[in-house]
C-alpha positions in Angstrom: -10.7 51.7 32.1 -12.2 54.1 34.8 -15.4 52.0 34.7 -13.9 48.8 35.1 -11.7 49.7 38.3 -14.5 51.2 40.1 -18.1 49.8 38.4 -21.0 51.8 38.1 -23.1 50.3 40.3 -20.6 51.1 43.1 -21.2 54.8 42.9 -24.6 54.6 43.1 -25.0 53.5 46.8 -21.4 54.0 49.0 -21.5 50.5 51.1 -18.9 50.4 54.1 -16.6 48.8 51.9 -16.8 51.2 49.3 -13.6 52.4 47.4 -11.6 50.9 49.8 -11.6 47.1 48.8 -9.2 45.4 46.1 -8.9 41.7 45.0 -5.2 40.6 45.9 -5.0 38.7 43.0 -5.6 41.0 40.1 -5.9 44.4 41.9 -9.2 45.5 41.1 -11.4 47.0 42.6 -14.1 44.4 44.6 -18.1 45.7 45.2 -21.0 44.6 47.5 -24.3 43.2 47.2 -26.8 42.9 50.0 -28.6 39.2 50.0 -32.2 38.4 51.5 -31.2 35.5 54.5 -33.8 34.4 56.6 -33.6 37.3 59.5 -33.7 39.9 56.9 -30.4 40.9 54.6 -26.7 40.7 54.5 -23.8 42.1 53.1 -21.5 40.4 50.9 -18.3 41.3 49.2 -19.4 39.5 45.2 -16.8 37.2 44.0 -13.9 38.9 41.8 -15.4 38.8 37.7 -12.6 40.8 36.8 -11.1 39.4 33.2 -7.8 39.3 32.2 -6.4 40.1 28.7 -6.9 36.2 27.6 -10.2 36.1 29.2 -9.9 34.4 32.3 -11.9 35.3 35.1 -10.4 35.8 38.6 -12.6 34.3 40.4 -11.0 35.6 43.9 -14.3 34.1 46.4 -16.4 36.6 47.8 -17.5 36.6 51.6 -19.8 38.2 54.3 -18.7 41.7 54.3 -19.4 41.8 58.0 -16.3 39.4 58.5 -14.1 41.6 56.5 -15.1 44.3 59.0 -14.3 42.4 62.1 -10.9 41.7 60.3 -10.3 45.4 59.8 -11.1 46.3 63.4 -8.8 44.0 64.9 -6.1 45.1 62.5 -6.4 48.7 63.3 -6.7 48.0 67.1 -3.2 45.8 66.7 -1.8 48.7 64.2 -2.5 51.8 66.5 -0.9 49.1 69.4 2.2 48.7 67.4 1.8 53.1 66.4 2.2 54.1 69.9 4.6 51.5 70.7 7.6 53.1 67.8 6.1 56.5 68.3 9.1 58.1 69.8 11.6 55.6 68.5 14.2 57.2 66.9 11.7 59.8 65.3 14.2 62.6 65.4 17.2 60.8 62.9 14.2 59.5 61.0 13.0 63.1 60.7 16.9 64.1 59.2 16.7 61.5 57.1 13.3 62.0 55.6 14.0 65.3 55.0 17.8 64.5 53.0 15.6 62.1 51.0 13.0 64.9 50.0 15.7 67.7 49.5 17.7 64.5 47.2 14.5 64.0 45.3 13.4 67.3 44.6 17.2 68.1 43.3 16.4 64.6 41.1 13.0 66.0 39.8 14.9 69.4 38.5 17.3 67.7 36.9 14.9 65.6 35.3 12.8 68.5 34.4 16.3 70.0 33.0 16.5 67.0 31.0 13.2 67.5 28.9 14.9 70.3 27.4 18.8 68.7 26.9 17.3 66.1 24.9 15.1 68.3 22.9 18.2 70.3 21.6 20.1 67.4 21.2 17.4 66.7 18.5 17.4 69.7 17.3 20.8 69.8 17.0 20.7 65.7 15.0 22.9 64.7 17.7 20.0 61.7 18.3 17.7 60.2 15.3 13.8 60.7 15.9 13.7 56.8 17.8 16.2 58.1 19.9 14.3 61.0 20.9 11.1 59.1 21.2 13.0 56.6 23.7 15.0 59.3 25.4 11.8 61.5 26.1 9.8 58.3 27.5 12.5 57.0 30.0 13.0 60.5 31.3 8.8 61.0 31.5 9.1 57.5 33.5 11.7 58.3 35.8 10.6 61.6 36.1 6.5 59.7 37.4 8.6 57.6 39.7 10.6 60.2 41.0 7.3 62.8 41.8 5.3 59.6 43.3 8.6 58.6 45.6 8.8 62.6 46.7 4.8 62.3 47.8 5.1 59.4 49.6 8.1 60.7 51.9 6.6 64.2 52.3 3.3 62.0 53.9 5.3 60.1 55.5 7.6 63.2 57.0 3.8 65.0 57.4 2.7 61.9 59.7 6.0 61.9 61.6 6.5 65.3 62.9 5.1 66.9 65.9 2.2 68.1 63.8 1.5 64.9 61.5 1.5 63.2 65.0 -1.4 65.4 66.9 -3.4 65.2 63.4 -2.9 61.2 63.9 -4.1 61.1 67.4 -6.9 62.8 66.3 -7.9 61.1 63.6 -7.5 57.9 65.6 -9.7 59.5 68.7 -12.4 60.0 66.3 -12.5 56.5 64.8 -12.6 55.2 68.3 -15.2 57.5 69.3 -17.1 57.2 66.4 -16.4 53.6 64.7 -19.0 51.3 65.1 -19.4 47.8 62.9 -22.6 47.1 63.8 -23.9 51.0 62.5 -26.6 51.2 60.4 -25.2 54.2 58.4 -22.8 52.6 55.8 -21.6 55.7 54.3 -20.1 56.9 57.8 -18.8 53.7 58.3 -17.1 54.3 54.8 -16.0 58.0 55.6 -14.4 57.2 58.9 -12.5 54.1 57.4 -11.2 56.3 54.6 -9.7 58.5 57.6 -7.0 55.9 58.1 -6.9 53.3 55.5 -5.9 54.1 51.7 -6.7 50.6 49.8 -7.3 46.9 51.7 -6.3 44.1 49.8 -8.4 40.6 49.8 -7.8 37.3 49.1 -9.7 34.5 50.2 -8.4 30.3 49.5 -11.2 27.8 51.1 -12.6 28.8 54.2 -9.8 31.0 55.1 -9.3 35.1 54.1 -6.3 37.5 54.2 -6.6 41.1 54.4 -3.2 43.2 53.7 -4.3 46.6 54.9 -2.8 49.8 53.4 -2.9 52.5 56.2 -2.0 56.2 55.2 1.0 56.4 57.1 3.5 53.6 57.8 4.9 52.4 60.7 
């Protein structure tokens, strides 16, 4: 399953796009191949061959990788715009409220936690037959995922909005400007300086036209 996420090949030589590129349609993971043109080669993202369970291909159409690039710059440059714009809008009540949401889900992963060990004894006990169990044991694992990935996500997100998460931003966006070049001949710093800011970027491309829906490590 690993494998078919994040293909071999892909690990073998980190392209710009590396790691960070996903088909919009099906979600997987989309890879690069360089192609000989007449002034030497270029980078393309490979059309989607992922497969669904009934064997139809996606078939999500590649494109020059260095067009998904310019894309990506101008949607950083509009995001930091918009970054800097709500930086001090009401950061202080969002601040409170982050951190009653994080105290709330904590409290919610304890109880769940708790739970484990209610339902056990109620089985134990032949309060609940062995499918109840089963199904009781499986809703709270779910719930209890859910809750852990929600308490992440607002911890980043309180991380990124305090005094402290906001000088490590500043900084991390001083070094992509600094350092951020699409025209650089290193792909793998490309790649690493990317990966500073942007978690997964989404593709989709219908005729001539392409949509990138950029997941950035913090929101705004």
């Amino acid at each position: 399953m690993q494998n078919s996420r994040f293909p071999v090949h892909t690990k073998k030589s980190k392209q710009a796009l590396s790691g960070l590129l996903f088909c919009k349609k099906c979600g997987r993971a989309m890879t690069c191949n360089r192609r000989k043109v007449k002034d030497g080669e270029k980078l393309y993202v490979k059309k989607c061959q992922s497969m669904s369970d009934t064997g139809v291909v996606c078939g999500n159409p590649g494109i020059q990788a260095q067009d998904v690039l310019d894309a990506i710059d101008k949607k950083v440059k509009a995001y930091r715009k918009q970054l800097d714009h709500n930086k001090n809008k009401k950061r202080d009540k969002a601040l409170q409220l982050m951190q009653k949401q994080i105290t709330a889900h904590k409290q919610s992963l304890k109880n769940l936690e708790d739970g484990f060990g209610r339902i056990r004894n109620m089985y134990r006990l032949g309060v609940i037959s062995d499918e109840e169990f089963m199904k009781d044991i499986k809703k709270n694992k779910e719930e209890l995922e859910s809750t852990q990935n929600n308490l992440r996500s607002l911890e980043k997100q309180y991380q990124y909005t305090s005094a402290e998460g906001r000088k490590d931003l500043r900084d991390r966006f001083a070094d992509f400007d600094e350092n951020f070049s699409i025209e650089s001949s290193n792909p793998e710093d490309v790649n690493n300086l990317l990966k500073t800011i942007i978690e997964k970027i989404f593709y989709i491309r219908e005729g001539d036209d392409f949509v990138l829906d950029i997941k950035f490590m913090w929101d705004l």
